[in-house]
TORKOL-4160 file (C-alpha; in steps of 0.2 Angstrom, whole numbers, padded with zeros to 4 digits, m for minus):
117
<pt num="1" X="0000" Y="0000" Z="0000"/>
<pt num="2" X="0006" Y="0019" Z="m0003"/>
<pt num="3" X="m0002" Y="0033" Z="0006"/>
<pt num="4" X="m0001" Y="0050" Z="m0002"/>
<pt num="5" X="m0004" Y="0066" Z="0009"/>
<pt num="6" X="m0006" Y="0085" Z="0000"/>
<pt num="7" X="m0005" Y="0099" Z="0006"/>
<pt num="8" X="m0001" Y="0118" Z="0001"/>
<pt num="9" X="m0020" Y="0121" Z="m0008"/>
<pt num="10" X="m0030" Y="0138" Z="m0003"/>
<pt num="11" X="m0036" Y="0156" Z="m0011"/>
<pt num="12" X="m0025" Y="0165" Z="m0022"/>
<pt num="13" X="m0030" Y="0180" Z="m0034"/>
<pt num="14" X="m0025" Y="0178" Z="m0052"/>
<pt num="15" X="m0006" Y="0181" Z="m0054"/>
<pt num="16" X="m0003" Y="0174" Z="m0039"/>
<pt num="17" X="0008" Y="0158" Z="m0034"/>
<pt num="18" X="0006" Y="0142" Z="m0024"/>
<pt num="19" X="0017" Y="0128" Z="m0021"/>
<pt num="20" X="0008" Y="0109" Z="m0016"/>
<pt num="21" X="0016" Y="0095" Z="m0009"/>
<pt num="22" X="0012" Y="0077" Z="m0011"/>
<pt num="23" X="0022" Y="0067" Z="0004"/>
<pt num="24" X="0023" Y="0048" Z="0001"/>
<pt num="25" X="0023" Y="0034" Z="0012"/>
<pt num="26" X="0022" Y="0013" Z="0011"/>
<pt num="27" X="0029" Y="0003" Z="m0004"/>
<pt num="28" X="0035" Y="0017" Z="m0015"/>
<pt num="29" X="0049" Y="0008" Z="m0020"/>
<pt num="30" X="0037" Y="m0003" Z="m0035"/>
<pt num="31" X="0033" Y="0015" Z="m0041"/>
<pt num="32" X="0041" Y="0024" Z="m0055"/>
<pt num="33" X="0031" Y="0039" Z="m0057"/>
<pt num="34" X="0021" Y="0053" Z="m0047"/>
<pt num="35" X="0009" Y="0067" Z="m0054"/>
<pt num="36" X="m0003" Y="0078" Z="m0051"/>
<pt num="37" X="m0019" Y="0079" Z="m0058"/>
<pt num="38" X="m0035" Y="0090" Z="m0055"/>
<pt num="39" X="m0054" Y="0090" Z="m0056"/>
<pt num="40" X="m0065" Y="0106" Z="m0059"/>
<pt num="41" X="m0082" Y="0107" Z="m0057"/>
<pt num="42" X="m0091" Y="0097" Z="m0072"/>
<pt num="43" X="m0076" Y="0093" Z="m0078"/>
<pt num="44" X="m0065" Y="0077" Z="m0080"/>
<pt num="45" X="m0051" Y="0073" Z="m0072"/>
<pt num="46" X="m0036" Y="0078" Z="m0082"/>
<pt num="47" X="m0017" Y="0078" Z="m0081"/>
<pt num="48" X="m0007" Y="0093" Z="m0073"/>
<pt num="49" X="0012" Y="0088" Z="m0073"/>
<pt num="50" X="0020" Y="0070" Z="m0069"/>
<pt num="51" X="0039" Y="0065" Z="m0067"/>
<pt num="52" X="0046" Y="0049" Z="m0064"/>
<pt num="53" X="0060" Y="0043" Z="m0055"/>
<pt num="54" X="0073" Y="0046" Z="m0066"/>
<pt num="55" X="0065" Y="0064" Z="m0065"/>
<pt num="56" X="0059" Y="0065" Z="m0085"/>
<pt num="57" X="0045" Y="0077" Z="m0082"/>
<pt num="58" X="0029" Y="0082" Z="m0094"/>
<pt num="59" X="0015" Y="0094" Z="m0093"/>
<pt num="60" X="m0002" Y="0098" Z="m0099"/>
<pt num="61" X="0002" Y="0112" Z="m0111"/>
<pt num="62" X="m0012" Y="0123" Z="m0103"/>
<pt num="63" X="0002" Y="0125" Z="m0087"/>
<pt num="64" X="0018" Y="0122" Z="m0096"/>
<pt num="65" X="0028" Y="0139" Z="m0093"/>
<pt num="66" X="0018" Y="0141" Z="m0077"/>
<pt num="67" X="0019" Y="0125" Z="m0066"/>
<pt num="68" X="0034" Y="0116" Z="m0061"/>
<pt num="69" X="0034" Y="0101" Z="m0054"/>
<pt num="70" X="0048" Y="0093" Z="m0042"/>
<pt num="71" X="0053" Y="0079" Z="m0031"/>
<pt num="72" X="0063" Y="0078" Z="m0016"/>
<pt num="73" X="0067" Y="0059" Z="m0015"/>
<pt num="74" X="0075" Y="0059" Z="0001"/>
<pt num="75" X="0060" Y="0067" Z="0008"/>
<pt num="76" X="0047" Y="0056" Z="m0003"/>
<pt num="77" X="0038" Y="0069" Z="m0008"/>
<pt num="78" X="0034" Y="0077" Z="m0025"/>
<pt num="79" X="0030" Y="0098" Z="m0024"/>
<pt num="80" X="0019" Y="0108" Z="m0039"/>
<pt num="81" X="0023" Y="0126" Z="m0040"/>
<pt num="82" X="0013" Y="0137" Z="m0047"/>
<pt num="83" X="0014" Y="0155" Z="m0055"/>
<pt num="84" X="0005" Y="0166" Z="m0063"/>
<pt num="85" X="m0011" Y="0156" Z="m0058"/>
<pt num="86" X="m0027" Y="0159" Z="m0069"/>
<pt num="87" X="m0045" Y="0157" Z="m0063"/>
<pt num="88" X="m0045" Y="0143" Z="m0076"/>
<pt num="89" X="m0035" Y="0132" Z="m0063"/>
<pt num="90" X="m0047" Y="0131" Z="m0050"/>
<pt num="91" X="m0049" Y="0113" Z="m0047"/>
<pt num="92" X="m0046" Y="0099" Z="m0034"/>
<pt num="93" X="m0029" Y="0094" Z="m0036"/>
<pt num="94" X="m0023" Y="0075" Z="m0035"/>
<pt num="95" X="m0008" Y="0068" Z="m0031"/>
<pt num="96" X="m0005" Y="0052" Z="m0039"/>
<pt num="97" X="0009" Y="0039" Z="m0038"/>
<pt num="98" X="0009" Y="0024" Z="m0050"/>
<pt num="99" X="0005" Y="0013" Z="m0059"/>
<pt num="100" X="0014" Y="m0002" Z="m0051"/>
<pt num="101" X="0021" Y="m0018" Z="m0061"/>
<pt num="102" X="0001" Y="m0025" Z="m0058"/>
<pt num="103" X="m0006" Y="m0011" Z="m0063"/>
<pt num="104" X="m0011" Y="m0003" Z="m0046"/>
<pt num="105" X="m0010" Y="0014" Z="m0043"/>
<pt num="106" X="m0014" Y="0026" Z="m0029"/>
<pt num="107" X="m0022" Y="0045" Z="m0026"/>
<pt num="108" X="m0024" Y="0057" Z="m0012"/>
<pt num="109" X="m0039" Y="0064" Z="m0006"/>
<pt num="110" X="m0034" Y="0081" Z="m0014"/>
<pt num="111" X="m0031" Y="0098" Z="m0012"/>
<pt num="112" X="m0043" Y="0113" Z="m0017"/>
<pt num="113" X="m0036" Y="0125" Z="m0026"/>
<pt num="114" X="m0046" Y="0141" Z="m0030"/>
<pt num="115" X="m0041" Y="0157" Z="m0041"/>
<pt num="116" X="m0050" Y="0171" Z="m0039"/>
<pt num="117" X="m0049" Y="0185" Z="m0054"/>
């Protein structure tokens, strides 16, 4: 089992920066890869930014630029800054850390985020 814990969501006004953190705990070792996802209202699930352990990183294109996604492997935990925030990224954000070798993966609870213009 993995548990992930975030942290770091909260109100911002437009142009304005937030850093999360996802720390990991449990079998990580079977994992390759972390990310973050969101979910806004009505909206599907999608992508944000995702690095795996070798620390090759990729990004939605609607955040490259402005989000930057890290890991501190000693610490087992993955951050998410983000700058120049747009009302358009309010969401709930996800960490996520998998899949492992059977095909499991594992999500936090998430973190609202909420931009206001």
């Amino acid at each position: 089992q993995v548990q992930l814990v975030e942290s770091g969501g909260g109100l911002v006004q437009a142009g304005g920066s937030l850093r999360l953190s996802c720390a990991a705990s449990g079998s990580i070792f079977s994992i390759n890869a972390m990310g973050w996802y969101r979910q806004a209202p009505g909206k599907q699930r999608e992508l944000v930014a995702r690095i795996t352990s070798e620390g090759s990183t990729n990004y939605a294109d609607s955040v490259k630029g402005r989000f930057t996604i890290s890991r501190d492997d000693a610490k087992i935990t993955i951050y998410l800054q983000m700058n120049s925030l747009k009302p358009e990224d309010t969401a709930v954000y996800y960490c996520h850390a998998g899949p492992r070798p059977d095909g499991v993966d594992y999500w936090g609870k998430g973190t609202l985020v909420t931009v206001s213009s």
